[in-house]
N, C-alpha and C positions, 0 to 999 in steps of 0.2 A: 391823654398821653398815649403815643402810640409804640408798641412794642412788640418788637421782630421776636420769636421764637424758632432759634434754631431746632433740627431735626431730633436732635439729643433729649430738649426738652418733651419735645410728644410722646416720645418712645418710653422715656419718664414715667410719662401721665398714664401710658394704657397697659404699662407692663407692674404688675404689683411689685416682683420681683428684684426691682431696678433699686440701687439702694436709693436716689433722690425722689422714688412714689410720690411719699407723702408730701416732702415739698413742693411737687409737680402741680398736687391736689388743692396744695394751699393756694397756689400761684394761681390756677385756674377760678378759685373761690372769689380768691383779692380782683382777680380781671372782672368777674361778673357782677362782684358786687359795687365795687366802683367803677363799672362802665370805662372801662380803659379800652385801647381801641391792640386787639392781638391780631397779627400779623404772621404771615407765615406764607413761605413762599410753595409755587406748584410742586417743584422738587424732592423738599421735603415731605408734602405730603404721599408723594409717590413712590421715596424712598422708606418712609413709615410704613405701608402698606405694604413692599416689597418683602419687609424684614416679619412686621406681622402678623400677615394674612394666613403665614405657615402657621403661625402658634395659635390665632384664635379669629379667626374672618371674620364671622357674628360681630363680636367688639371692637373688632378695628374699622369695619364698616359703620358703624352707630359713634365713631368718632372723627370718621370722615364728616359725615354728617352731617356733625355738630358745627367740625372745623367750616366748612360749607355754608352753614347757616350765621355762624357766630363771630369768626375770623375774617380776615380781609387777604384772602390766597390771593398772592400775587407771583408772576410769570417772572422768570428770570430770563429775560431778553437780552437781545445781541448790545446793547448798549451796555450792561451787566457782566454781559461775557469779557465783551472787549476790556472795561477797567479789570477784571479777575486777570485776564490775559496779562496785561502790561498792570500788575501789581509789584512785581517782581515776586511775591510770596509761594512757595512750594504747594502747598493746598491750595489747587484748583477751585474746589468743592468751596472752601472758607472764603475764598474770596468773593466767588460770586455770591454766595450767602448775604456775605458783607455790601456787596455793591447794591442787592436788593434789596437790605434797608436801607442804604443811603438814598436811593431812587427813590421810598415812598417815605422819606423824610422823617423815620423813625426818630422815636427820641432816647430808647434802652434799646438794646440786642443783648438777650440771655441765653445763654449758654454756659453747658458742663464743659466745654471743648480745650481741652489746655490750651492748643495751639492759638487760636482765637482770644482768650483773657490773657493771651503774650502780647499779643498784639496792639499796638495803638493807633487808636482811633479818633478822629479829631472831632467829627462829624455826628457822635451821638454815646452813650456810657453805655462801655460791656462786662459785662457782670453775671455773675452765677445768679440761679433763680434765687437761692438761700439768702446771698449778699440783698436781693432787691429786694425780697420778704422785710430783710432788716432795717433798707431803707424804709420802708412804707409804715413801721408799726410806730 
């Protein structure tokens, strides 16, 4: 199963702080141990970095990393761009999100993002990490 994590959920995973941690932690567990294929695009990693690297480099670096070793970083290209472009939706940033698991044929995109769980999507199920937690148990 392959599964888009938007930037929301990383920032989740490496910030204790965040109220969805733990679920982050769960989510990341369920991926590893059932070999599910996590996805994540360059952007987000870049934006994770951007936001983290002020609070704790050491740890956001050791989950680059990971992301690098264990994810499937993928580019948000001008093919990407252009569906975001001509989505009509207000969120720039959401669409192309959205366009880049469409591209690598995701089958969930999870996200905290309100704007995004408004959204309808024909092409793959979006859902909060908690909601997929619930489907999986």
């Amino acid at each position: 199963m392959r599964i888009f994590l938007d930037t929301n959920v990383l920032l989740d995973y490496v910030q204790a702080e965040r109220p969805n941690n733990e679920i982050a932690k769960i989510l990341f567990e369920l991926i590893n141990k059932n070999h599910l294929e996590p996805y994540v695009s360059t952007q987000s990693v870049i934006d994770m970095v951007y936001v983290l690297s002020k609070i704790d480099k050491v740890k956001t670096m050791v989950f680059v990393n990971y992301l690098l070793n264990n994810a499937n970083v993928r580019p948000i290209d001008c093919f990407s761009l252009r569906i975001a472009l001509n989505s009509g939706h207000p969120d720039f940033e959401d669409s192309a999100q959205l366009a880049c698991a469409e591209d690598e044929e995701c089958d969930v995109f999870l996200t905290s993002d309100a704007g995004i769980l408004a959204r309808e999507v024909d092409t793959m199920l979006v859902m909060t990490p908690g909601q997929f937690l619930d489907r999986m148990r």
